[in-house]
N, C-alpha and C positions, 0 to 999 in steps of 0.2 A: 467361379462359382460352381460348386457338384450340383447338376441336375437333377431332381427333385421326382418320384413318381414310379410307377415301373417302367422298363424298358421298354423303347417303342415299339410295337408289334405284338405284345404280348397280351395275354388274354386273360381275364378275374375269371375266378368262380367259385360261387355259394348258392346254388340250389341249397333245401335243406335239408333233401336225403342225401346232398356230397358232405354236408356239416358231418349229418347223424353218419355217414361210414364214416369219415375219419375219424371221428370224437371218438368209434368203440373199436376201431383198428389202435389205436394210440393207446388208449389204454387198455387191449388187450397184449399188447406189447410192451404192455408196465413203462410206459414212457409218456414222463409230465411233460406239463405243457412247457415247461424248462426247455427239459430234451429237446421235443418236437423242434420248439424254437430256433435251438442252436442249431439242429438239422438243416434251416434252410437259412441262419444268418439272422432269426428275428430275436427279440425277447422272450419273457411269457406273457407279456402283458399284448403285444401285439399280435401271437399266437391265439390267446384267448380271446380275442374280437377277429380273427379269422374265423375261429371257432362258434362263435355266434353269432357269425353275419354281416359285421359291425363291417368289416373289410374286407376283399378280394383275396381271394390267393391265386399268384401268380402261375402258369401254366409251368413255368422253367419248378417253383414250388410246391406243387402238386406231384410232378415226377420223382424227384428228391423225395418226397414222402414216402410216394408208393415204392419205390424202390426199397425204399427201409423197413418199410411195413408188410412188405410182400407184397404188394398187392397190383394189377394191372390199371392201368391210367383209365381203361374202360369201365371197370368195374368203380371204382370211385365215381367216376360221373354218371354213372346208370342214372337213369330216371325213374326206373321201375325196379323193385326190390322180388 
């Protein structure tokens, strides 16, 4: 039976100024929630409930992003804009 969840150790996150920077990194990167998805293995459907909180995004998920996106792991999680 595949094991079910994310990987042990690993850490969600959805604040909802890390939503609102990814949501305009990605699409200032003209990349749908297709894209993004296939960037870390998801759909768009389970991309777009990362994107509005609905789910976690995975630590190992967030690097993959920012990586694509340009962007550093720090500045995605800022708390302060």
């Amino acid at each position: 039976m595949k094991p079910t969840g994310r990987p042990k150790g690993t850490k969600t996150a959805s604040a909802p100024g890390l939503l609102f920077r990814m949501t305009e990194a990605r699409q200032k990167h003209g990349l749908s929630q297709t894209d993004a998805g296939a960037l870390i293995g998801k759909t768009a459907s389970h991309f777009s409930k990362i994107e509005r909180g609905v789910i976690g995004l995975d630590a190992r998920a967030a690097l993959t992003l920012c990586n694509r996106l340009g962007l550093r792991l720090d500045e995605l999680l800022e708390t302060r804009k």
